[in-house]
N, C-alpha and C positions, 0 to 999 in steps of 0.2 A: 447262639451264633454271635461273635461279639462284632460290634457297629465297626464300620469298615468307611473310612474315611479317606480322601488321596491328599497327602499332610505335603508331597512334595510340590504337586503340581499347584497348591495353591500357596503354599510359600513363594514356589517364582514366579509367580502371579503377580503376589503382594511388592515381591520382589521388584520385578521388571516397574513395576507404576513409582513403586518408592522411589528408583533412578532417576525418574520426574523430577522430584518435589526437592529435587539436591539444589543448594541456595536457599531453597524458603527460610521462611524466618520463626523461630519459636516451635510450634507443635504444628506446624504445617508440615516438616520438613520429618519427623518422625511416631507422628502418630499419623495408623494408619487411615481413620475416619475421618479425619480433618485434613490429613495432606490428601486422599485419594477427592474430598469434593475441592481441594483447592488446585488441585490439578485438571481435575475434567472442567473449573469454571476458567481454568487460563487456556485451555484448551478452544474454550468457546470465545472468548476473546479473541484469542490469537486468530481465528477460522473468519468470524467478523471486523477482525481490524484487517484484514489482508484485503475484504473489496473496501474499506473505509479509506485503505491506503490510495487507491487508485482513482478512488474518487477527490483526494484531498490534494494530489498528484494533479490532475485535469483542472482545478480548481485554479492551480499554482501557473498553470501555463497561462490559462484563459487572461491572470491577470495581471502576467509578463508580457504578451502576446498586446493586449487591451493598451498597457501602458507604451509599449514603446508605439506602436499602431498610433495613440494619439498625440507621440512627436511630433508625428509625420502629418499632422488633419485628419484624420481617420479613423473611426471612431472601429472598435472591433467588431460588430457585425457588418458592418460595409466591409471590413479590411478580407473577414474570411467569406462575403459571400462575391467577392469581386478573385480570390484566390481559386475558389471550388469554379467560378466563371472559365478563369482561363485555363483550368484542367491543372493546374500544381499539384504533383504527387506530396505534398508537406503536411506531415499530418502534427498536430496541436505540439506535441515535446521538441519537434524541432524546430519549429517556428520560435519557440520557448526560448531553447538553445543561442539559435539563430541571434534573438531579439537581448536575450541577456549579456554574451559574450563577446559576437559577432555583429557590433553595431551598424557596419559599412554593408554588410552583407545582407541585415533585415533592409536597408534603407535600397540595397540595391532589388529590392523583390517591392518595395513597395514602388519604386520608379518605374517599374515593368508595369504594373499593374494600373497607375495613376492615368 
């Protein structure tokens, strides 16, 4: 009986992963053993920089938030636990916003608050 192989299903296999590695650079981009681990490790990358993002994001507030808060005398843990006091629905990006953009507008929410 001769060896019975499925040659197509795993051609688009190779296929489908190879559409990945389009851009890489050198024998990333078409060799299959070296583009398929260069694709499953950007893969893991990508999956770990997505909460790396959000944390580097909340990092970015904290220290727009800190900054313009010690225009004002107020150091940022005063400014946010004197906010969560009066029950403000403003959570960290828009204070952010508020603080980077809208200068009149942060200074008007730390007057409430003072």
């Amino acid at each position: 009986m001769p060896r019975s192989v499925n040659a197509v299903a795993a051609r688009a296999r190779r296929k489908k992963m190879m559409k990945h590695a389009k851009g890489f650079w050198g024998r990333k981009k078409n060799v299959w053993t070296v583009a398929k681990n260069a694709i499953e490790k950007g893969w893991l990358y990508a999956y770990r920089d997505r909460k790396v993002k959000k944390r580097e994001f909340r990092s970015l507030w904290i220290m727009r938030i800190n900054a313009a808060a010690r225009e004002h005398g107020m150091s940022y843990s005063v400014f946010m636990g004197k906010v969560s006091a009066a029950g403000l629905d403003l959570n960290r990006k828009v204070l952010a916003d508020l603080a980077f953009n809208h200068p009149d507008a942060f200074k008007a929410i730390v007057g409430k608050l003072a």
